[in-house]
C-alpha angles and dihedrals in degrees: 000000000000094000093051099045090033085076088065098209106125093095149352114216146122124280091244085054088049093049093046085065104053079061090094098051131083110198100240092203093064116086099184086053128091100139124096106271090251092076081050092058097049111035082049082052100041098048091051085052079051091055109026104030090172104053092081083173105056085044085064094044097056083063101041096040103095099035093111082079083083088094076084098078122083101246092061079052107271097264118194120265091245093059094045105039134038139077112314119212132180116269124196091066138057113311107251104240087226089066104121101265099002099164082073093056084077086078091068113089096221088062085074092030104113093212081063118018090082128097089260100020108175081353141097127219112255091016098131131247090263087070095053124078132230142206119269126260139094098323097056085045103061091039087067091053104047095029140025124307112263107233125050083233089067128075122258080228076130093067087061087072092059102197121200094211113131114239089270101061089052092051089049087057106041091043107034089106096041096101101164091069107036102039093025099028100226135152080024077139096085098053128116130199101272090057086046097063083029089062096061088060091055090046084057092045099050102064082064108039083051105031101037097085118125143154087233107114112228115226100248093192100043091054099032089086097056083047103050089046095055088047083049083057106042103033143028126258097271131012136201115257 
């Protein structure tokens, strides 16, 4: 799946184009959530400009943060919930005992595979989350749009998008589902300094991607302008998908 969405090259279109389709899907996985994604996305957005008036750009990434759940529509292929949502987790190393059901990871034959069944695995100590790599799902997605592609097989058409977001905003991200680091504190020992300082900023985030949730009904219309503005600021007018 990396390798073929990895080519980006299911749509062109704006972030706010992007956003307006995850208006017809519910994320199954949540079970605090029965609103279309896109309340999600703004009341996530609008409580981090409350609190932090200043971070322009985490304000942005609140709202952009879940739009690799776009796999969900029909034209990105209409993949199922489970392979889009859900914790991530690295592969290619032990399984963390804190992953969510982990007793079923035993199944998996890399679980027994001596090349990955180690602390480190394929890994290093200290080699930096960039260099592991994680499970597939929305995260990983939306990486790939706003970053670099994951794998040297795969083409830099990312790059074209040319994205403005500080470091931060990209690990947030890439790592919002990964649970077992940021709420368990596991595989912290393939950070490096930079995911170290960039993990602060997801602690932050994540009060708010998990705890925003309300039945009050954000005014699309009233804060579409300020949005538009800061994806004015931090991407082009269309992006490869």
């Amino acid at each position: 799946m990396r390798e073929e969405y990895g080519k980006l090259d299911r749509a062109e279109m704006s972030i706010w184009e992007c956003i307006e389709l995850l208006n017809e899907f519910i994320d199954e996985s949540d079970p605090d959530l029965d609103e279309p994604q896109i309340e999600h996305l703004l009341q996530t957005a609008e409580a981090i400009r409350k609190d932090h008036p200043d971070e322009d750009w985490l304000h942005l990434t609140g709202l952009i943060h879940d739009l690799g759940k776009v796999l969900l529509h029909p034209s990105f292929g209409r993949l199922p919930q489970w392979a889009v949502v859900g914790d991530t987790f690295p592969v290619g190393c032990a399984f963390d005992e804190c992953n969510v059901h982990h007793k079923y990871f035993k199944e998996n034959p890399e679980y027994s595979n001596p090349k990955y069944s180690t602390k480190f695995g394929v890994y290093s100590e200290g080699c930096g989350l960039d260099n592991v790599l994680m499970s597939w799902g929305h995260d990983d997605y939306m990486y790939l749009v706003v970053d670099v592609c994951l794998t040297p097989e795969l083409p830099q058409v990312a790059k074209e998008n040319k994205t403005t977001l500080p470091s931060a905003a990209l690990f947030i991200i890439r790592y919002h589902s990964f649970y077992p680091l940021h709420r368990h504190g596991a595989y912290q020992y393939f950070m490096n300094d930079e995911d170290k300082e960039n993990l602060k900023w997801l602690h932050i985030f994540n009060k708010y991607d998990l705890y925003s949730k309300s039945k009050v009904r954000i005014d699309v219309e009233k804060v579409k302008p300020y949005y538009i503005s800061l994806i004015e600021k931090f991407f082009p007018a269309k992006l490869k998908w």
